[in-house]
C-alpha positions as CSV (number, residue, x, y, z in Angstrom):
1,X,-26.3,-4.0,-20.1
2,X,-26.2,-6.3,-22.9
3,X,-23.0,-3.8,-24.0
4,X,-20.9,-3.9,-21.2
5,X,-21.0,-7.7,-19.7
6,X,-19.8,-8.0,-16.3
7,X,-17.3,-10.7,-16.8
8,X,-17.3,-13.9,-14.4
9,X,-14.2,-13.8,-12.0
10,X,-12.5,-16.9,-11.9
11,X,-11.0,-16.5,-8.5
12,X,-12.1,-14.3,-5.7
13,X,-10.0,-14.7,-3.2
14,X,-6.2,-15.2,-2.4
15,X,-3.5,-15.1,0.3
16,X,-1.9,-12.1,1.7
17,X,1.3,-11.7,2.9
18,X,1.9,-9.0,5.5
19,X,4.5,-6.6,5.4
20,X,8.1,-5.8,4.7
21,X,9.1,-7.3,7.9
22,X,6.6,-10.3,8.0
23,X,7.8,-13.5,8.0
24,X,4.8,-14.9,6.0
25,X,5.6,-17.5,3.6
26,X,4.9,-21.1,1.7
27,X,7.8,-23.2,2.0
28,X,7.8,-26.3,-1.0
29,X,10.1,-29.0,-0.3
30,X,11.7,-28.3,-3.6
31,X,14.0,-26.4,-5.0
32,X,13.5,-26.8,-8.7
33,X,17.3,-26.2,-9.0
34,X,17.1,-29.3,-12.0
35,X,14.3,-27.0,-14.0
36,X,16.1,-23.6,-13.3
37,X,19.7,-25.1,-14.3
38,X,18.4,-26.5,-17.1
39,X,17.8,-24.8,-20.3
40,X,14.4,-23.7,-20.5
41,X,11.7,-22.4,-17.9
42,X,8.6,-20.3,-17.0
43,X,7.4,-18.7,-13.9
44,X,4.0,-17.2,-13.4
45,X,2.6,-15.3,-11.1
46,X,-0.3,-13.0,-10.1
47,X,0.4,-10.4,-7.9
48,X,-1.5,-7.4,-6.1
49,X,0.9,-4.5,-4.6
50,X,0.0,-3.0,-1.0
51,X,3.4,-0.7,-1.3
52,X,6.3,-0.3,-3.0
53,X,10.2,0.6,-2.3
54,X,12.3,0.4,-5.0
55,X,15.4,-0.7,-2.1
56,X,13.3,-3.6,-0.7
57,X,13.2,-7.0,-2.3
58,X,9.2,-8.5,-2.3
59,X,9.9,-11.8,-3.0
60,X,7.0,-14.0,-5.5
61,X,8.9,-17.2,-6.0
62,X,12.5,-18.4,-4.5
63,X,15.0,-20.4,-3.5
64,X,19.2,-20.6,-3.4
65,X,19.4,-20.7,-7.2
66,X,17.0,-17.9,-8.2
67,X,15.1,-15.1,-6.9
68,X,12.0,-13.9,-8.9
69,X,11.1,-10.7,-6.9
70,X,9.3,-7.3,-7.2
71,X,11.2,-3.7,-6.2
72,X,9.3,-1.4,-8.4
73,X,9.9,-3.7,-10.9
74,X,9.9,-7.0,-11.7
75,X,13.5,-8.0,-10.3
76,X,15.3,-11.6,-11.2
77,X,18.7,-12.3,-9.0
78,X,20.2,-16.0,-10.4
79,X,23.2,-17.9,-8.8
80,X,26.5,-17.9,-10.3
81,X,29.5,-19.8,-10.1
82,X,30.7,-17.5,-7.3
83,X,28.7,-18.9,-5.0
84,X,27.0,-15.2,-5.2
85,X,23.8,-14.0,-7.2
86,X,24.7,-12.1,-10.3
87,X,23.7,-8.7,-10.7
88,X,19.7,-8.3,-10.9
89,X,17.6,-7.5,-14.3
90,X,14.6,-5.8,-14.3
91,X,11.5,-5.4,-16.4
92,X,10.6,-2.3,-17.6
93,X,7.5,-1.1,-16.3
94,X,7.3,0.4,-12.8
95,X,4.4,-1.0,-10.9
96,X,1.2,0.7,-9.0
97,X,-0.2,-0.3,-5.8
98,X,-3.4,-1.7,-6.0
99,X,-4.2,-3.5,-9.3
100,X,-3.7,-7.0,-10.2
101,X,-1.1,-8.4,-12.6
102,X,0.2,-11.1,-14.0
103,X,4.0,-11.4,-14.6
104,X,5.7,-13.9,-16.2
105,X,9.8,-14.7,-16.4
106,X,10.7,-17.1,-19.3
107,X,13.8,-18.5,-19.9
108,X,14.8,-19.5,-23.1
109,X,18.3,-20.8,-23.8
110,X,20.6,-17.7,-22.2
111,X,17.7,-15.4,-23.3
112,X,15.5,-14.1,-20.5
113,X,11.9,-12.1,-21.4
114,X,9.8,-10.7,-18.6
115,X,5.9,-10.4,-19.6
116,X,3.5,-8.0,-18.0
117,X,-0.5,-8.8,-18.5
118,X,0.6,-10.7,-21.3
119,X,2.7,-8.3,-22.9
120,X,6.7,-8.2,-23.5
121,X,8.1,-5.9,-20.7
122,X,11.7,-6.4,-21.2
123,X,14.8,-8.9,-22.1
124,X,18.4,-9.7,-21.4
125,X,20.9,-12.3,-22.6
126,X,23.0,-13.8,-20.2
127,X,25.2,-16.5,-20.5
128,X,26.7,-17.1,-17.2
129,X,26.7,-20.5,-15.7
130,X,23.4,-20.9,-13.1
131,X,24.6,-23.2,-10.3
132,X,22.7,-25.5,-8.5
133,X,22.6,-24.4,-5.0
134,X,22.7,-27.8,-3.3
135,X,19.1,-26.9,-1.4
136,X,16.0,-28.7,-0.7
137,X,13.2,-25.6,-0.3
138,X,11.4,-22.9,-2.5
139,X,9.4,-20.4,-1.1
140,X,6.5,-18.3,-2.3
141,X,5.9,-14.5,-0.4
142,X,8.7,-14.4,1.3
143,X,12.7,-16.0,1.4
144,X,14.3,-18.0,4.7
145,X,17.3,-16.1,5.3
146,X,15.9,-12.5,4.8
147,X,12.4,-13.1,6.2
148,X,13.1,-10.2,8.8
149,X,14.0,-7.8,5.9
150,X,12.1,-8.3,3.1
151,X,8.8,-10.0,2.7
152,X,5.9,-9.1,-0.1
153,X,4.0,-7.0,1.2
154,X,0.4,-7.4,-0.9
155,X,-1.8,-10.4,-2.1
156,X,-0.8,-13.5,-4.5
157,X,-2.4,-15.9,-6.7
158,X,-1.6,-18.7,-9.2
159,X,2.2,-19.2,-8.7
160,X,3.1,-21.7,-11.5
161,X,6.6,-23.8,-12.8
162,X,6.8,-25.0,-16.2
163,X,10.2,-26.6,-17.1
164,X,9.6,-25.2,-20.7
165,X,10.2,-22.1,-22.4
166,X,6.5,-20.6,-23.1
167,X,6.2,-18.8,-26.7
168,X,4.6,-15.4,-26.4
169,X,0.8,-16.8,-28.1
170,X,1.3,-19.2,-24.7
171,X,2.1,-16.5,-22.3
172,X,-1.1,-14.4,-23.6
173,X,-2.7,-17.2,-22.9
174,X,-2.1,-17.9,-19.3
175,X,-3.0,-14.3,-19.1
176,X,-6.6,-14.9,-20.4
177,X,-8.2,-11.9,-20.9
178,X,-6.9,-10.7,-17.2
179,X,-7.7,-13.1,-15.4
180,X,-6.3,-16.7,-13.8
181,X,-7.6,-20.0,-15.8
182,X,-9.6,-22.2,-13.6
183,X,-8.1,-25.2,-15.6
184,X,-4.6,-23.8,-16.0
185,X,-2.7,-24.3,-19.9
186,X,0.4,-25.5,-21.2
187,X,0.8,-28.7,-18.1
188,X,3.1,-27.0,-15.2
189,X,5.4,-28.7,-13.0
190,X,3.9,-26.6,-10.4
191,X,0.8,-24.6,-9.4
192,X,-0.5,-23.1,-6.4
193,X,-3.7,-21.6,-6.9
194,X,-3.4,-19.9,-3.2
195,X,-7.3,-19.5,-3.1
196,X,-7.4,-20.8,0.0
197,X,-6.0,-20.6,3.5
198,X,-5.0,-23.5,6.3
199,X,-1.5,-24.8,6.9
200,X,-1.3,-26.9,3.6
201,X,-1.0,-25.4,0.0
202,X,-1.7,-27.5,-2.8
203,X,0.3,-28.0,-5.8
204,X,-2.3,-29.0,-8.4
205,X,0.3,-29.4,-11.0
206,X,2.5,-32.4,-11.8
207,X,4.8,-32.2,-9.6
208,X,2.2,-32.5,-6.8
209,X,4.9,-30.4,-4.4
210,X,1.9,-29.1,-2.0
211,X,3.6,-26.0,0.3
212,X,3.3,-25.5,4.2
213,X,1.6,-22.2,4.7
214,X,3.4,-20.2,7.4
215,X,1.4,-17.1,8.5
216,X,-0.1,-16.3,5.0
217,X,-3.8,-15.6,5.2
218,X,-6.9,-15.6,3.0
219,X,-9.0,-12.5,1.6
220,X,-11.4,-11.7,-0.1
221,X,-9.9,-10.3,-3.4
222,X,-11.3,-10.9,-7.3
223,X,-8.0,-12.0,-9.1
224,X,-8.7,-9.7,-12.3
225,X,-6.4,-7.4,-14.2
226,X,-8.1,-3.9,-15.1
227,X,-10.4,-3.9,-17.5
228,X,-10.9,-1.7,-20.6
229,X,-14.5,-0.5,-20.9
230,X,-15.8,-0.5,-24.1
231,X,-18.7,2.8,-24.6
232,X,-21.5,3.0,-26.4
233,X,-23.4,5.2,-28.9
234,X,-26.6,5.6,-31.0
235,X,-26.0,8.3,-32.5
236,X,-22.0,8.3,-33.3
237,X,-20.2,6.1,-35.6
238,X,-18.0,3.7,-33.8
239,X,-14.6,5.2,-35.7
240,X,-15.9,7.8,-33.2
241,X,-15.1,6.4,-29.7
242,X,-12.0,5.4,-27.5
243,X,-12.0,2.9,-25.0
């Protein structure tokens, strides 16, 4: 026992959001649109799977501007002078159903680096204008105008803003071993724990932006990214074992 610690889980529950076709959502009176324009930013999210369709947009964190979604990826759709999002970029790993992760989108100048558990996943420059969209509302689970279509279908935790590029070191951190921090690094704009139900959503970040929970529910669910198990011998060197 003394080997193979069972490791404390910071958070053990979070909020589900129904289906495809589900219209559950937060909705933040906020659209961010000065922190996404700007030059630098972070999003970070934890996120459990129920299914996945590559053709159907689960959406994690969104407004006008930008759309931070999963298909089978993790899916970013920004606003350009158009009027019209810009063609989507995708991480590189294809996701399963039924584990925890943590995925982060940093923006860094016109460079844009996903993160998976901690881990570089995938970048792209682009150097296309972002326009602000001229709206008032972000959403978390789901979007406004498509809520018939395409909601996340699967559980959520710890949504946070930062209106700074994270380094790589800082991203690792946030991940923390594969699991949330209770006392969350690196001062955010915004966070939402969503570790609890009710109709209000607080925003323990700076920003204090608290969401109005529409249909999202609570569940039981330990926030905690698989773990590697570590074995255990007394009679074989340990150049001898794997995890």
């Amino acid at each position: 026992p003394s080997a193979l610690p069972i490791p404390t889980v910071n958070y053990t529950s979070a909020l589900d959001f129904g289906t495809f076709t589900s219209s559950d959502r937060i909705v933040i009176n906020n659209n961010f649109d000065t922190i996404i324009t700007g030059t630098d930013f972070t999003i970070s999210s934890w996120i459990n799977l129920d299914s996945i369709a590559s053709n159907k947009l689960k959406f994690i964190f969104t407004n006008e501007t930008l759309q931070l979604t999963i298909t089978n990826r993790i899916t970013t759709y920004l606003r350009g002078a158009s009027g019209y999002f810009l063609s989507p970029f995708s991480s590189n790993t294809i996701l399963s159903t039924g584990k925890w992760y943590n995925i982060v989108l940093v923006k860094n100048g016109s460079d844009y680096a996903y993160y998976l558990n901690g881990s570089p996943d995938g970048t792209v420059t682009n150097s296309t204008s972002i326009i602000n969209s001229g709206e008032t509302t972000s959403f978390i689970g789901n979007y406004a105008y498509d809520s018939n279509n395409y909601g996340f279908d699967g559980r959520i935790s710890n949504v946070a803003i930062y209106n700074s590029a994270l380094s790589s070191p800082q991203v690792s951190t946030l991940y923390n071993s594969g699991q949330p921090e209770t006392a969350i690094s690196f001062s955010p704009v915004g966070w939402w724990k969503l570790d609890t139900g009710g109709s209000t959503i607080t925003d323990y970040g700076s920003g204090g932006n608290n969401g109005t929970n529409n249909g999202a529910t609570q569940v039981t669910s330990d926030v905690l990214a698989p773990q590697p198990v570590n074995g255990v011998s007394t009679t074989l060197p340990s150049t001898a074992l794997q995890q």
